[in-house]
Structures are given as structure tokens and as C-alpha cells.
C-alpha positions in Angstrom: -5.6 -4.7 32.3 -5.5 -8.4 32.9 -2.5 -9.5 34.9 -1.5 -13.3 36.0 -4.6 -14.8 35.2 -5.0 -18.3 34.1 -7.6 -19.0 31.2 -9.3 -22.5 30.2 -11.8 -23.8 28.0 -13.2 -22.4 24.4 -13.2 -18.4 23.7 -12.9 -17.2 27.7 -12.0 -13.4 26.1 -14.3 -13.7 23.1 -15.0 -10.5 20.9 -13.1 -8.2 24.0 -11.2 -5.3 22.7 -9.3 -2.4 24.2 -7.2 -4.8 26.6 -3.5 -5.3 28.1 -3.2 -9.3 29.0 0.6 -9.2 31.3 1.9 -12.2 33.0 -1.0 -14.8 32.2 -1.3 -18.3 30.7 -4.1 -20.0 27.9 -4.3 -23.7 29.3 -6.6 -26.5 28.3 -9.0 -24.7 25.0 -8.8 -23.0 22.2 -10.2 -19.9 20.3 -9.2 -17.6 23.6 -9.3 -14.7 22.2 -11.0 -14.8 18.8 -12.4 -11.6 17.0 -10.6 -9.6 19.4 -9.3 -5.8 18.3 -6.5 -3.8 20.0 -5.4 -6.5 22.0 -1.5 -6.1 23.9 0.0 -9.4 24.8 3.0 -9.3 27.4 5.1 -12.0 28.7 2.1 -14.5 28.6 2.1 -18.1 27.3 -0.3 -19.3 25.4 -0.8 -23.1 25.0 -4.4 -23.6 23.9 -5.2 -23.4 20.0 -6.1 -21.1 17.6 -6.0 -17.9 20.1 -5.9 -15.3 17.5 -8.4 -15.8 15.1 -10.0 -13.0 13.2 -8.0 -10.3 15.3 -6.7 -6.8 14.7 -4.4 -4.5 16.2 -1.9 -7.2 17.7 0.7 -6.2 20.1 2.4 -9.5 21.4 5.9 -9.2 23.5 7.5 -11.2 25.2 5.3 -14.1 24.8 5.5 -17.8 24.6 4.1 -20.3 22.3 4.5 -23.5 23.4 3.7 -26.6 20.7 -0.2 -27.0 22.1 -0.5 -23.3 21.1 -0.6 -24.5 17.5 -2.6 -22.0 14.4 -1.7 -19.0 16.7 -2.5 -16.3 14.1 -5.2 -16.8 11.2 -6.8 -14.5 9.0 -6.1 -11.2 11.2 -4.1 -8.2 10.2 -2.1 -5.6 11.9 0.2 -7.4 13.9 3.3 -7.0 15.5 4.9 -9.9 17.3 7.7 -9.2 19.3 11.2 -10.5 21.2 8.7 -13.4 21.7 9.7 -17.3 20.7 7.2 -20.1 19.3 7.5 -23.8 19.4 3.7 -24.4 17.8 3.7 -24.8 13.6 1.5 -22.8 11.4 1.3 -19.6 13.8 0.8 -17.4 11.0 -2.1 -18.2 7.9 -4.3 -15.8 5.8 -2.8 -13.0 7.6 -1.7 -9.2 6.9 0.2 -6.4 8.3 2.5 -8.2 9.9 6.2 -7.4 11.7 7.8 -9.4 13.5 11.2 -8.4 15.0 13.6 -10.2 17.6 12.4 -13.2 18.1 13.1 -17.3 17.7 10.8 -19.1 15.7 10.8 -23.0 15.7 7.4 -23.3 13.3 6.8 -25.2 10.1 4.1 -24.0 7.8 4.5 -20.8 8.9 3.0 -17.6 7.1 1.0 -19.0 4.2 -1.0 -17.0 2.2 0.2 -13.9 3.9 0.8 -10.4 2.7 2.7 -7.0 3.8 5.1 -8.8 6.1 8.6 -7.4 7.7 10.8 -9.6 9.5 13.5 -8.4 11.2 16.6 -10.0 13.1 15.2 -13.0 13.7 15.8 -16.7 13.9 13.6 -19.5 12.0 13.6 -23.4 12.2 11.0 -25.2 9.8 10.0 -25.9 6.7 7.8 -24.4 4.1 8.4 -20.9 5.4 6.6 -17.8 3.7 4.5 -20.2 1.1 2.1 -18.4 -1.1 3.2 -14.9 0.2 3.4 -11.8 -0.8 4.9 -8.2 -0.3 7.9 -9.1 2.2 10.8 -7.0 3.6 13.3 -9.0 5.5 16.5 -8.0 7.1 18.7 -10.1 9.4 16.4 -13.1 8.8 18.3 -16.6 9.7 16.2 -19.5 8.4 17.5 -23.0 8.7 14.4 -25.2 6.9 13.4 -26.2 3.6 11.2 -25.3 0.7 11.1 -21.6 2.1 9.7 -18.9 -0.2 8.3 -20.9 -2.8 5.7 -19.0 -5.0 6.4 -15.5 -3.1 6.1 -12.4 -5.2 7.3 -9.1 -4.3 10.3 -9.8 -1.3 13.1 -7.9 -0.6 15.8 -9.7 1.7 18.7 -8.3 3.4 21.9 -8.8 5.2 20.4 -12.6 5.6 21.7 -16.2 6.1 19.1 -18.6 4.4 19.7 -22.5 4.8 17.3 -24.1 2.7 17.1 -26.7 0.1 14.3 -25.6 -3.3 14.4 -22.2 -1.7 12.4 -19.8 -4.0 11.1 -22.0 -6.1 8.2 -20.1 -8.6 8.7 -16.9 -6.8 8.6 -13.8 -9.0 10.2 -10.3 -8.3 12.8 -11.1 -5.5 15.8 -9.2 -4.6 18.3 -10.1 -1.7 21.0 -8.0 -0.9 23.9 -9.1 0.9 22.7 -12.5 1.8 24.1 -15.9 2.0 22.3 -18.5 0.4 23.7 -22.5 1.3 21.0 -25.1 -0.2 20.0 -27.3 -3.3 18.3 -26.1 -6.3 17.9 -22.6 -5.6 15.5 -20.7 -7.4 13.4 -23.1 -10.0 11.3 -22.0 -12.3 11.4 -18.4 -10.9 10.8 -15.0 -12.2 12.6 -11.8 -12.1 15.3 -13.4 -9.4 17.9 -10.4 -8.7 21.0 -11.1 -6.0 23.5 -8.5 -5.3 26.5 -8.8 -3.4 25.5 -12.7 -2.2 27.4 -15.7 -1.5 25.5 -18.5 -3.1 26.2 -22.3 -2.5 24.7 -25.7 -3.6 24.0 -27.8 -6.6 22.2 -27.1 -9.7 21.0 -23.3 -9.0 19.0 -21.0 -10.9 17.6 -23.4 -13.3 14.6 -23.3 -15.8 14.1 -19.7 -14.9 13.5 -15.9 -16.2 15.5 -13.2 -16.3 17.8 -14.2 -13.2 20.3 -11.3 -12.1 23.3 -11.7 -10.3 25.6 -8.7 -9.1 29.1 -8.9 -7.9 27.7 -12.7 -6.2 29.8 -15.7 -5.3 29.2 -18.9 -6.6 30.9 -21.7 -4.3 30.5 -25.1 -4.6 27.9 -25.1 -7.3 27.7 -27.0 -10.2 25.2 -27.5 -13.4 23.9 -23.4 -12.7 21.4 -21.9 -15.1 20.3 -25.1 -17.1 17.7 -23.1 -19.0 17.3 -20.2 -17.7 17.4 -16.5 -19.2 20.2 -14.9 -17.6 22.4 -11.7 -16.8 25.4 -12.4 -14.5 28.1 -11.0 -12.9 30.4 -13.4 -10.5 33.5 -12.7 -8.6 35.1 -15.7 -8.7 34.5 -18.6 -11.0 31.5 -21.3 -11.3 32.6 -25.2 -11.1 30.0 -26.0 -13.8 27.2 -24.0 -16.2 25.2 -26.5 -18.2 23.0 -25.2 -21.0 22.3 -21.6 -20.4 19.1 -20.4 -22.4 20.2 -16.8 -23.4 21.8 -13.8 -21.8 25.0 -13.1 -20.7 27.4 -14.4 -18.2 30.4 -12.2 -16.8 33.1 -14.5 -15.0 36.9 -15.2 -14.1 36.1 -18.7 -15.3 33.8 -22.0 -15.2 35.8 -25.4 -14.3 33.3 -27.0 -17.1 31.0 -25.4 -19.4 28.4 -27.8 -20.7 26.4 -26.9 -23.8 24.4 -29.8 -25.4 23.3 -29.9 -28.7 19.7 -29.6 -29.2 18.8 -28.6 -26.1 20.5 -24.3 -26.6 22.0 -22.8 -28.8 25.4 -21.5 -27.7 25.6 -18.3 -29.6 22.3 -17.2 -27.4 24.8 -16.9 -24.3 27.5 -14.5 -24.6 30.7 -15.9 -21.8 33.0 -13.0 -21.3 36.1 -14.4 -19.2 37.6 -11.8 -16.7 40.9 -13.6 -16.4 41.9 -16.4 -18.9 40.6 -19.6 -19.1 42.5 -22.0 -17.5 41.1 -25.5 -16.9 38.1 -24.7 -18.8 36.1 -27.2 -21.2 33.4 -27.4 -23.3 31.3 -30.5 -24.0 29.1 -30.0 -26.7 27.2 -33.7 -27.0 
């Protein structure tokens, strides 16, 4: 056990394994613990670069990564990162086997090119979240940034509040459950895009994508929703405007404007079934 130390300079616990670091700071360096394996981090701040390089068997707790402590965690695996908070960008890269649970995250850049990752009640600040991932379970995430999940495959969300404008954009076999979604241009170009039970809000969702699912979802606020896109859809409520649906089917109370433009669908190749009767409801066909 290591226990209120103070470490400087490049690599100071290089290549050690088998070690509990409590109550200790990484000043002034960088690389401080690189190609380390079964390493437990608690309450210890680290704000020297790159201290987690090439690592596995990760147990961090209670720790503190301040904005010099930038890079944190690259190309290691078997990590769990918790009730901790970080300030630095890009703590997670080229990473897998990671969980982290409890904590408040104030990153951008954060987990690219990562795989097998579970997140769990916790809060994140920053842009370009979870790029290039894959294999993700979250539940009680809270992500207030931009560009999040944007070519992501395989992710399962839960009981979630997601802020974020271009928020799954190419992403390919996602489900949320339960989970409110507030941004612009949710969900271009994607693949296999199921929500159940969400709230979704912003401009111009869903577009110019595949086989997008929507189960007993709300659709508030949003306007020109599924231009292109292969659809099947079930909303509780009604839509303030659909403009050129590819195919599918769409199951509503009603949409405040229904836009269908001539040579860009055909309208027969979208079957509208109206829950309650349409009142209000127009169709432009230019």
C-alpha cells in the first residue's frame, strides 16, 4: 500500500502491479503509472498526464482528475472508475471493459474508440461523447453536450436524460428505454434506431435513416421528422410536422402539417393511421 505520497516527473510507478495508491497526489509529469496491472486508486488526485496507459485491472474511487490530468485512460481494459469526478478531456481512448458508476464527468472527447462499456448514474458535460464506440449499456446517464454517440453500434440506454444536439448520428442497433431526448437532428443517417416509452424534443429528427422504431414515444416540439427515413411509429400524442417519410408506417393522434413533396416519396409507401380525427391537419403536396 502506498498512502499520502506525492509523485513527480515521468513514469515514478512504471510497470508496478499488485498495489493500493490511498490519499496521494501525481504533480508535475506524466505516464505515472503506465503498464501497470491490478492497480486500486482511492481518493488520490491525479494531475500529471497520461497516468493510465496500457493498464489493466483498474479500480479507481474516489479520485480526482483535475484539467492537467488530461488522456487519463488509453488503450487499457478492465476498468472500473468510481464515485470519482474529472475535469481533464479525453480520459477514456482505445479502451475496454469499462464501468463507470456515480460519478460527474466534465470531459470532451471522451471514450472514443471504446468497447464493452456500462455507465451508470452518472453525470456528463462535453462534447463528442462515446464516438466510434461500441457495446454500451447505460442507465441513469445525464449528458448535457453535443455530437454524443455518433457512429456507436450496439447501445442500450435507460431511464436517461440526454441534451445533445446531432445525437446518434450513423449509429446502428440502439435502443433507449424510458429516456428523454431534448436536441437538434436526432438520429441522422442511423440504423436500426428503436425508442420505447421516450419523450423526444427538437427539430428535424430521425431523418435520412433505416428502420427507425418508436414505441408509445412523445414527440414535443418537433417539426419536419422522418424526411427520408424507413419508418415504424407509434406516438402518443401528435407531431407538429412530418415531411417526406420514405416508407413504413406511422401510428398517431395527428400531425399539425403533413408535407409530402412530389418527386422526392411516394405517398402511398407510408401508411398514416390517425388515432383520433384529424383536426388542423394539412397536406402539401408541391
Amino acid at each position: 500500500m502506498i498512502r499520502n505520497e506525492i509523485f513527480e516527473g515521468e513514469r515514478p510507478l512504471y510497470r508496478r502491479s499488485d498495489i493500493e495508491i490511498v490519499d496521494s497526489r501525481f504533480d508535475n509529469g506524466e505516464s505515472a503509472i503506465k503498464e501497470g496491472t491490478k492497480i486500486i486508486s482511492k481518493g488520490c488526485q491525479f494531475n500529471s498526464k497520461y497516468p493510465f496507459w496500457h493498464c489493466r485491472h483498474l479500480d479507481i474511487r474516489n479520485s480526482f482528475f483535475d484539467e492537467m490530468g488530461r488522456a487519463a485512460i488509453w488503450y487499457s481494459s478492465e476498468i472500473e472508475l468510481k464515485d470519482s469526478k474529472v475535469i481533464a478531456p479525453k480520459i477514456f481512448r482505445d479502451a475496454s471493459k469499462i464501468k463507470i458508476s456515480g460519478c460527474d464527468m466534465n470531459t470532451n472527447e471522451t471514450l472514443w474508440d471504446c468497447k464493452d462499456i456500462i455507465i451508470e448514474d452518472t453525470d456528463f458535460i462535453g462534447d463528442y461523447l462515446l464516438f466510434h464506440s461500441e457495446h454500451i449499456m447505460m442507465d441513469g446517464l445525464r449528458l448535457n453536450g453535443n455530437y454524443s454517440f455518433q457512429h456507436c453500434r450496439h447501445v442500450e440506454m435507460r431511464n436517461s436524460t440526454i441534451r445533445s444536439k446531432d445525437a446518434f448520428w450513423n449509429s446502428q442497433d440502439v435502443t433507449l428505454r424510458n429516456c428523454k431526448i431534448d436536441g437538434e437532428y436526432l438520429g441522422w443517417y442511423s440504423r436500426n434506431l428503436t425508442l420505447i416509452d421516450c419523450e423526444i424534443r427538437g427539430t428535424q429528427p430521425l431523418s435520412y435513416a433505416s428502420n427507425v422504431t418508436l414505441i408509445g414515444c412523445t414527440m414535443i416540439d418537433t417539426d419536419l421528422a422522418f424526411e427520408l427515413s424507413t419508418v415504424n411509429v407509434e406516438v402518443i400524442g401528435s407531431i407538429q410536422s412530418v415531411k417526406n417519410p420514405k416508407s413504413g408506417r406511422i401510428l398517431v393522434e395527428g400531425i399539425d402539417q403533413l408535407i409530402m413533396e412530389e418527386g422526392e416519396v411516394n405517398p402511398e409507401d407510408t401508411i398514416i393511421t390517425y388515432t383520433k380525427e384529424k383536426v388542423g391537419c394539412s397536406c402539401h403536396e408541391v
